[in-house]
MIROTOR-762711 format. One line per field, with one value per residue (C-alpha): residue number from 1; x, y, z. Coordinates in steps of 0.2 Angstrom, whole numbers, plus 2048, in hexadecimal, padded with zeros to 3 digits. Example, Ala and Ser with C-alpha at 12.3 -4.5 7.8 and 13.67 -1.06 7.14 Angstrom:
<pts>
seq: (1 / 2)
u: (83E / 844)
v: (7EA / 7FB)
w: (827 / 824)
</pts>
This chain:
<pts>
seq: (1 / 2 / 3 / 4 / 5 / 6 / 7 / 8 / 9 / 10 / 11 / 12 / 13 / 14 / 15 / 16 / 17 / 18 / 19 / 20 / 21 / 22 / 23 / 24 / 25 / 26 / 27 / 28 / 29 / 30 / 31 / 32 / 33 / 34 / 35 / 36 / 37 / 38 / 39 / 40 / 41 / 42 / 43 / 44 / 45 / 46 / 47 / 48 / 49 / 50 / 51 / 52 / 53 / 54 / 55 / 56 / 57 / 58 / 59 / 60 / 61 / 62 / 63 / 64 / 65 / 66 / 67 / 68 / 69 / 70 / 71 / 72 / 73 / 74 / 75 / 76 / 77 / 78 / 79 / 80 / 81 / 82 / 83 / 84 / 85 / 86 / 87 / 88 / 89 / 90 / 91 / 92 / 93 / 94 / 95 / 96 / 97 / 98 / 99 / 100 / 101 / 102 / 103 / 104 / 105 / 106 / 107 / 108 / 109 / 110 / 111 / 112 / 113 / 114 / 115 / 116 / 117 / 118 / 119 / 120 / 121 / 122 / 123 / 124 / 125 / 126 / 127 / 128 / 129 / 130 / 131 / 132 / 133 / 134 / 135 / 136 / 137 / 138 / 139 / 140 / 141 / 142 / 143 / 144 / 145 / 146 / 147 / 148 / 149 / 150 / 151 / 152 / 153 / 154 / 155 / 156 / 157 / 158 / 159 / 160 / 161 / 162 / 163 / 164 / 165 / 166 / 167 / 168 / 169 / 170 / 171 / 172 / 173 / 174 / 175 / 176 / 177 / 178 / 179 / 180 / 181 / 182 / 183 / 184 / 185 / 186 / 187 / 188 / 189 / 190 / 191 / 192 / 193 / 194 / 195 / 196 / 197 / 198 / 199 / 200 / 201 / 202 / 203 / 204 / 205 / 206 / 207 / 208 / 209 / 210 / 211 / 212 / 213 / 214 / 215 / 216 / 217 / 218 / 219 / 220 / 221 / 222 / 223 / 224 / 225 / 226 / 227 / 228 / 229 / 230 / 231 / 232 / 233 / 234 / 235 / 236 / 237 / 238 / 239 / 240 / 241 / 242 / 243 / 244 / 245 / 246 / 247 / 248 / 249 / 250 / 251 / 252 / 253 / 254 / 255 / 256 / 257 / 258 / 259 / 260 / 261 / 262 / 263 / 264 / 265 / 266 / 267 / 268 / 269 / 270 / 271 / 272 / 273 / 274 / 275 / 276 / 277 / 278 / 279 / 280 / 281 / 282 / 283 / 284 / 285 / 286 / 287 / 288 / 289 / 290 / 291 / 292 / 293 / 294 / 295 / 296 / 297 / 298 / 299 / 300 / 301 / 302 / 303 / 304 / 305 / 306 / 307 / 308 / 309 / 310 / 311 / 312 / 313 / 314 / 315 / 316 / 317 / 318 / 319 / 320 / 321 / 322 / 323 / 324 / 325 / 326 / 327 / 328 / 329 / 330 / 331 / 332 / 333 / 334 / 335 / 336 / 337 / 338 / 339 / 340 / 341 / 342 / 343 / 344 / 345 / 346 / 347 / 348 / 349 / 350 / 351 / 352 / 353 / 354 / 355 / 356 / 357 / 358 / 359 / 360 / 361 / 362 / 363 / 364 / 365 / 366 / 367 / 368 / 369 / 370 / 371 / 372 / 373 / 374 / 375 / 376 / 377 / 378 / 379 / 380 / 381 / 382 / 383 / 384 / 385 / 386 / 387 / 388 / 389 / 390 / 391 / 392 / 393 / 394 / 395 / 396 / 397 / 398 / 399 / 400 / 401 / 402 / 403 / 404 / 405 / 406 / 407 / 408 / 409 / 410 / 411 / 412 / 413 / 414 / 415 / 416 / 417 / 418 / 419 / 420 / 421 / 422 / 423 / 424 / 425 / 426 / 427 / 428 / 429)
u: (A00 / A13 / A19 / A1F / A0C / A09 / A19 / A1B / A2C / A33 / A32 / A3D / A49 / A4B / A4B / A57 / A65 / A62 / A75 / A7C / A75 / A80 / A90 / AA1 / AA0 / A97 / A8C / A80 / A6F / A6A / A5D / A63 / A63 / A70 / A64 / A69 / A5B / A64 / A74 / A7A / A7F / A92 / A8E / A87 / A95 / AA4 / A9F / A94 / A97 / A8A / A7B / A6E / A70 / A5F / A5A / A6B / A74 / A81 / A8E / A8A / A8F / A9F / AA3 / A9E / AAD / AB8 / ABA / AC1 / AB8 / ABD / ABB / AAA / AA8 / AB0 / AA5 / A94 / A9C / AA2 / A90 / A87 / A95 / A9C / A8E / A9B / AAA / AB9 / AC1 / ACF / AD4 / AC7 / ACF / AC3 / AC6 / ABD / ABF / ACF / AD4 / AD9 / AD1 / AD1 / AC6 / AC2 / AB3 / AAC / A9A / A90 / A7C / A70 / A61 / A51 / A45 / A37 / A39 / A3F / A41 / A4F / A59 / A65 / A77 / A7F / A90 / A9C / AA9 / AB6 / AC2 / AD3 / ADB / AE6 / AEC / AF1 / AFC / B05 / B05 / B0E / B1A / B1F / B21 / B2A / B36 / B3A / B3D / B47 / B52 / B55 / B59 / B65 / B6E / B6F / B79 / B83 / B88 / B8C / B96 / B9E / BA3 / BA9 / BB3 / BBC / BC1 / BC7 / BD1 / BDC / BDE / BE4 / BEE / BF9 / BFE / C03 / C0B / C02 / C09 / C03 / BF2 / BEF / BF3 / BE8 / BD6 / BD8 / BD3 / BE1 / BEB / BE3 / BE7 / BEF / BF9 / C02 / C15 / C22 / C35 / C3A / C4B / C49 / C54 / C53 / C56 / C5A / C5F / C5D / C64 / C74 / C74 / C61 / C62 / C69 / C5F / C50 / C56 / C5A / C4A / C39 / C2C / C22 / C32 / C39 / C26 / C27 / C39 / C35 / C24 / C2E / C3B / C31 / C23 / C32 / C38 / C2A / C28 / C38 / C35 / C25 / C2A / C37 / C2A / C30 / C27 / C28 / C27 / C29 / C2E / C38 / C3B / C46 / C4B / C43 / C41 / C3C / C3D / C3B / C35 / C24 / C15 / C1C / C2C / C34 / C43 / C50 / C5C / C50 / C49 / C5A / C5D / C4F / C54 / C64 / C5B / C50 / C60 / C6A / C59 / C56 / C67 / C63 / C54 / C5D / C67 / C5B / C54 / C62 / C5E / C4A / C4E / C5D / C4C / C45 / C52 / C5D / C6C / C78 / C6A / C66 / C72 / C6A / C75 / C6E / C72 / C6B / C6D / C65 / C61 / C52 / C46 / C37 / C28 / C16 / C0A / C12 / C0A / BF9 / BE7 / BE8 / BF5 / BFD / C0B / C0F / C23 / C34 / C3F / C4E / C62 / C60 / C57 / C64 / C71 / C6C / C6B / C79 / C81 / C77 / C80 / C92 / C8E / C92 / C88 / C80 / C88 / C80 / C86 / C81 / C86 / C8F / C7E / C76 / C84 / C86 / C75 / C79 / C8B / C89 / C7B / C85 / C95 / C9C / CAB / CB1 / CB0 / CB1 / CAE / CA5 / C9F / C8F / C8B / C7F / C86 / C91 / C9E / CA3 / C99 / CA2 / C9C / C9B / C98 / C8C / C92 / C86 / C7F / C8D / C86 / C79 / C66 / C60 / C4E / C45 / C3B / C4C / C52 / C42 / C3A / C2A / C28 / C16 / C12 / C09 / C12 / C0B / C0C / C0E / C0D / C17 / C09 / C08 / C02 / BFB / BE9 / BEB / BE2 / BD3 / BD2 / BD2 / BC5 / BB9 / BBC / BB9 / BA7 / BA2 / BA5 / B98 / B8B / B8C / B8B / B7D / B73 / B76 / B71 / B60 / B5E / B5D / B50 / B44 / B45)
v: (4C4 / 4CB / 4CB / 4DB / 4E4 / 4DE / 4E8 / 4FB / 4FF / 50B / 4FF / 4F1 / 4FC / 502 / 4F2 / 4EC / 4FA / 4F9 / 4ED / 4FE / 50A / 507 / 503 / 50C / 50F / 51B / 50E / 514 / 50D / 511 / 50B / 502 / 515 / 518 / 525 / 526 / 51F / 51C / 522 / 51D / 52B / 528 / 52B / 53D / 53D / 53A / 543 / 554 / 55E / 555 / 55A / 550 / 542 / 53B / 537 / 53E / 536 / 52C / 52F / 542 / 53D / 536 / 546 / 553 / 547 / 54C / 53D / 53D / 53C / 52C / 523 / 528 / 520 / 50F / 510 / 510 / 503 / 4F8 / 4F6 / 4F3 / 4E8 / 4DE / 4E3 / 4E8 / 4F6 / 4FD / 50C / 509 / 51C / 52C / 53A / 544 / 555 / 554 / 565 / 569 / 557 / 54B / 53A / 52C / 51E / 50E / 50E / 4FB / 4FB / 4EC / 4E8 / 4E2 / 4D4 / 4CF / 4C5 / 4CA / 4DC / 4E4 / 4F6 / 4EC / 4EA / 4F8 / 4FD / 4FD / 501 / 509 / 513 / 50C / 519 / 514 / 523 / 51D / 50D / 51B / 526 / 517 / 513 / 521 / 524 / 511 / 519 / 528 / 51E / 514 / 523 / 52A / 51B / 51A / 52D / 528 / 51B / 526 / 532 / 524 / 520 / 532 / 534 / 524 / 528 / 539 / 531 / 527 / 533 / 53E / 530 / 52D / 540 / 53D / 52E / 53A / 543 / 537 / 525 / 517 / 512 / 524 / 521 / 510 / 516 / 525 / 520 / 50D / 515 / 50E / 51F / 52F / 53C / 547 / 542 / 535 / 533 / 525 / 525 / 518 / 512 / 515 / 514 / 528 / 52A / 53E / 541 / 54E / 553 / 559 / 56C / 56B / 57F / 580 / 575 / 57E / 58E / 588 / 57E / 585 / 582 / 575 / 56A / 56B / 566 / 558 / 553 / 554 / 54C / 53B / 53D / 53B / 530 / 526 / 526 / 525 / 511 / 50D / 514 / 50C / 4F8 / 4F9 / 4FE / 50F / 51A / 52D / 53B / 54A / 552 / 561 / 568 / 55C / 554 / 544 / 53D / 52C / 521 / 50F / 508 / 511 / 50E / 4FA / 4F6 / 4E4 / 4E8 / 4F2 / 4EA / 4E3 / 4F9 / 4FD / 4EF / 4F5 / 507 / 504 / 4F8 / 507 / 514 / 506 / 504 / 516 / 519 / 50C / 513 / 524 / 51D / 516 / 525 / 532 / 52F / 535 / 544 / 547 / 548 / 553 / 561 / 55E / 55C / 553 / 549 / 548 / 542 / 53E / 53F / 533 / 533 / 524 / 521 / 517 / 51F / 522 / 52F / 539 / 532 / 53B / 546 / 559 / 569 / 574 / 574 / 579 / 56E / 55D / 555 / 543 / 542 / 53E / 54A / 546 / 547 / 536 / 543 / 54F / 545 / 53D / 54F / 550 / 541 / 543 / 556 / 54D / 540 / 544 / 541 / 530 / 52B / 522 / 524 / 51C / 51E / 511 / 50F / 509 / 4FF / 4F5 / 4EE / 4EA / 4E9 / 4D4 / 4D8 / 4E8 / 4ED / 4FD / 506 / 514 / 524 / 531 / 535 / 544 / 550 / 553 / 561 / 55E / 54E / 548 / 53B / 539 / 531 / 525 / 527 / 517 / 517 / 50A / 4FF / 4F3 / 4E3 / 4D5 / 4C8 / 4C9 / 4C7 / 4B6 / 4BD / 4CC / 4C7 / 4C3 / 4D4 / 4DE / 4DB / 4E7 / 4E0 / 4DD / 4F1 / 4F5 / 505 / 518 / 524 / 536 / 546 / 555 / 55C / 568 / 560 / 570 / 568 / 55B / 55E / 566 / 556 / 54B / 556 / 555 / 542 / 543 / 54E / 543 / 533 / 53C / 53F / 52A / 529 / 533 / 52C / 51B / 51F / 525 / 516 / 50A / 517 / 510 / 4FD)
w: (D53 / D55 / D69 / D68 / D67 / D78 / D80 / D81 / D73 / D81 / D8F / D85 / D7F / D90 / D96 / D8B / D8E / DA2 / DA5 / D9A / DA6 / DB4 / DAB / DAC / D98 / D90 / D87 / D79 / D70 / D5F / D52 / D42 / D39 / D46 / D51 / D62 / D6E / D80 / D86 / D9A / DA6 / DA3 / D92 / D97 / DA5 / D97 / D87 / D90 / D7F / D77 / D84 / D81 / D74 / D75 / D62 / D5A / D49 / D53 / D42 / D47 / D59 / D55 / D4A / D58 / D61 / D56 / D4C / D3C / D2B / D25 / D38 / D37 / D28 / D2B / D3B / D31 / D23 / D31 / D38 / D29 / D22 / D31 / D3C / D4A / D49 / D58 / D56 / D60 / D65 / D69 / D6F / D76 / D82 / D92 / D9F / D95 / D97 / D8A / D8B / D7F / D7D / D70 / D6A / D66 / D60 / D56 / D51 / D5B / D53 / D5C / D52 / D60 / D61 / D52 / D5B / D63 / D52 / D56 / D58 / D6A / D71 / D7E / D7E / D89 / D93 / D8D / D93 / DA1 / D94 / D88 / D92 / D98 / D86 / D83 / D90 / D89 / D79 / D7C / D89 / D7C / D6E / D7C / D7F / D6D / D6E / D7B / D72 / D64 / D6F / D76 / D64 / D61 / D6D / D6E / D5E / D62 / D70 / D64 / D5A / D68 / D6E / D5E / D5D / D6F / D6C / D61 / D70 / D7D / D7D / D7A / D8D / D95 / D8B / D90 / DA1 / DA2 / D99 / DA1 / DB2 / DBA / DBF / DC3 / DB8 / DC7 / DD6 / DCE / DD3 / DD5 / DD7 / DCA / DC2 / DAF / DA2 / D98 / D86 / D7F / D6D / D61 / D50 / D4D / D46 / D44 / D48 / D37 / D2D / D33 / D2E / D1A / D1A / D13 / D23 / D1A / D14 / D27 / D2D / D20 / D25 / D38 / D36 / D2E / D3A / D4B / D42 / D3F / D51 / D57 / D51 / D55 / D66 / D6A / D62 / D6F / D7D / D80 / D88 / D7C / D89 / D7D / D6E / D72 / D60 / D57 / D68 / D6F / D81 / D83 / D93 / D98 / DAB / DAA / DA7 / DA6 / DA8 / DA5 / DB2 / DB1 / DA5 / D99 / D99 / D97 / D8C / D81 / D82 / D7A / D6B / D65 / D65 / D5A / D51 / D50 / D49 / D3C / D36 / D35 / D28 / D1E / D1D / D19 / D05 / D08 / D13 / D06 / CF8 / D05 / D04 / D12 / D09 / D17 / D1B / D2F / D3E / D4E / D5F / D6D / D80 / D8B / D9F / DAB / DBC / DCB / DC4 / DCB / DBC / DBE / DB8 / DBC / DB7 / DBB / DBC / DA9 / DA2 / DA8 / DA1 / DA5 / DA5 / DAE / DBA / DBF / DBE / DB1 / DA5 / DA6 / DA5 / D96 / D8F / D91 / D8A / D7B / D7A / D7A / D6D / D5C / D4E / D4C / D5C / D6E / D7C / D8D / D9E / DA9 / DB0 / DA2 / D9B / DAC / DA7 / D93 / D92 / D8F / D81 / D77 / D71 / D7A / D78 / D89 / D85 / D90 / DA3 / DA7 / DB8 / DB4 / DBE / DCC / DCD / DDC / DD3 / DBF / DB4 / DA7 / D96 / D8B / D76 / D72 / D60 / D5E / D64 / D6C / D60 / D51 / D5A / D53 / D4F / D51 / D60 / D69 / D65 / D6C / D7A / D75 / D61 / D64 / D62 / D54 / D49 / D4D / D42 / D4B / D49 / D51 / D5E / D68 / D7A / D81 / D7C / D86 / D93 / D8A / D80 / D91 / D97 / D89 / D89 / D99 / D96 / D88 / D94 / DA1 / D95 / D8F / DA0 / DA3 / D95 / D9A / DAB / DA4 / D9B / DAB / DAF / DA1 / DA5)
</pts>
């Protein structure tokens, strides 16, 4: 006689889900046809769309739930192959709430009662485990949002910087974008050593040449200058036209004879170049090739950033500027002359010749005018001619550096927004 004839079916199915009825998961019974014969309250509780689920198709259950086809299916081959399954995600909508839970379910075997051979399972609330889930997620797709930006602009900082570094010295750039000068406010009463020279009857030779031949000519011209200038460690202030003002003591200064010293190097140098030159510019249409006059002096100036709110320009005031002007207007071509202030610091390293004693006017006693020659002996090596040959060349264009500013402040925004990013990244941990 079989054990089970003496026991009531309900009453052992009943008894054998009674450690579900309590339970904080929404735990199911169903016979080995997959017929639903016991659900607890929190099953009720969690799923009220499907009323009453006494004696349902479980598989009809899940797809009321809103699970896909091919889940449902896996579900059903799962049991009978494996005789357990999980379906890890649920998304079900409770009182306009989204909920997700994993469902694990597996077969149940009695040899006694046979109406116990069944399928049972829980749906396990993983709501609070998946919004944490994916606020992980979506800090982390954000953070790589983020250092995409950073990249971006990174990048766009870069190239704002070499369009800047056209503009300004690589001394005045250091200077600004390595924090260690405010942009404004910035003044200091310095000795320097100043350097003016422009090209004799330029006027002219920008009237006979075509405007893409000067640009070419001028271009050359400066970009060659421009090297000279910074392997000796000058310091280029502007270009006025075809004129160049370039001064030594600021930003760095290695004292005021070896500035002035170094000063008087690039003219020679400068001079040098000019005539290596004359048979390319020749090519170029100017037919009596370029001569460059050159005034130097060494005096105290006024060096800081002058200007406006709009527009900021980092340079020297001064008599020393004028004054050099000026001596640059009395040299004839191809000529340097240096005042008795400069050649009192590099009258033992050149050869000078006296050549004139002027009244600059403003100024309260004559100034005594000096032609520099040359060198007193040949350097015996390029690092003992130059102080500064450790400067990499620049190539430079004629600019105009009324865009300074803007480009310092969209630097300056761009910089914000890195900051701002990385800012939200400590945020995420």
């Amino acid at each position: 006689m079989n054990i089970e004839e003496f026991f009531n079916e309900k009453n052992i199915v009943d008894l054998s889900f009674f450690n579900f009825r309590n339970a904080i998961t929404a735990a199911y019974y169903a016979d080995q046809d997959f017929r639903v014969l016991q659900v607890n309250d929190n099953f009720k509780q969690f799923f009220p769309i499907l009323g009453n689920v006494s004696n349902v198709y479980f598989p009809d259950v899940l797809e009321q739930l809103g699970i896909p086809g091919t889940q449902i299916d896996d579900f059903v081959t799962g049991i009978n192959d494996k005789g357990s399954v999980l379906i890890p995600q649920v998304h079900i909508e409770i009182d306009d709430e989204k909920r997700v839970y994993s469902l694990l379910s597996t077969r149940t075997a009695d040899p006694a009662f046979s109406y116990l051979n069944g399928v049972q399972g829980q749906f396990v609330d993983r709501t609070q485990e998946w919004n944490l889930r994916r606020e992980r997620e979506e800090l982390i797709e954000q953070k790589v949002r983020d250092q995409e930006l950073i990249v971006e602009k990174t990048q766009q900082l870069e190239t704002l910087a070499k369009r800047l570094a056209k503009y300004l010295s690589p001394q005045i750039y250091q200077t600004i974008f390595s924090g260690e000068q405010e942009l404004q406010d910035t003044y200091a009463r310095k000795n320097l050593t100043i350097f003016f020279s422009d090209i004799y009857q330029f006027t002219d030779l920008s009237d006979t040449l075509e405007p893409e031949k000067l640009a070419k000519v001028m271009n050359s011209y400066l970009s060659e200058m421009t090297v000279v200038a910074l392997e000796c460690g000058g310091t280029i202030d502007k270009f006025i036209g075809d004129a160049i003002l370039v001064f030594f003591g600021d930003p760095d200064s290695r004292g005021e004879a070896n500035d002035a010293m170094a000063c008087v190097e690039m003219a020679l140098r400068m001079q040098q170049r000019i005539d290596e030159l004359q048979d390319h510019w020749k090519k170029q249409s100017v037919t009596n090739g370029l001569k460059v006059r050159m005034g130097i002096t060494t005096g105290y100036c006024t060096v800081g950033n002058f200007g406006s709110n709009q527009r900021m320009d980092y340079t020297v005031l001064g008599k020393p500027v004028n004054l050099a002007s000026r001596l640059e207007s009395l040299a004839s071509p191809g000529e340097i002359l240096i005042s008795d202030s400069t050649h009192a610091l590099v009258e033992h390293q050149t050869r000078c010749t006296p050549y004139d004693e002027i009244q600059p006017k403003g100024f309260a006693r004559s100034v005594k005018v000096h032609k520099v020659e040359g060198f007193s002996s040949p350097p015996e090596s390029k690092d003992q001619r130059s102080l500064y040959h450790t400067r990499e060349h620049v190539q430079v264009n004629i600019v105009d550096s009324s865009d300074i500013p803007a480009a310092i402040r969209e630097l300056k925004q761009i910089e914000e927004e890195i900051s701002s990013t990385v800012g939200n990244d400590d945020t995420i941990g």
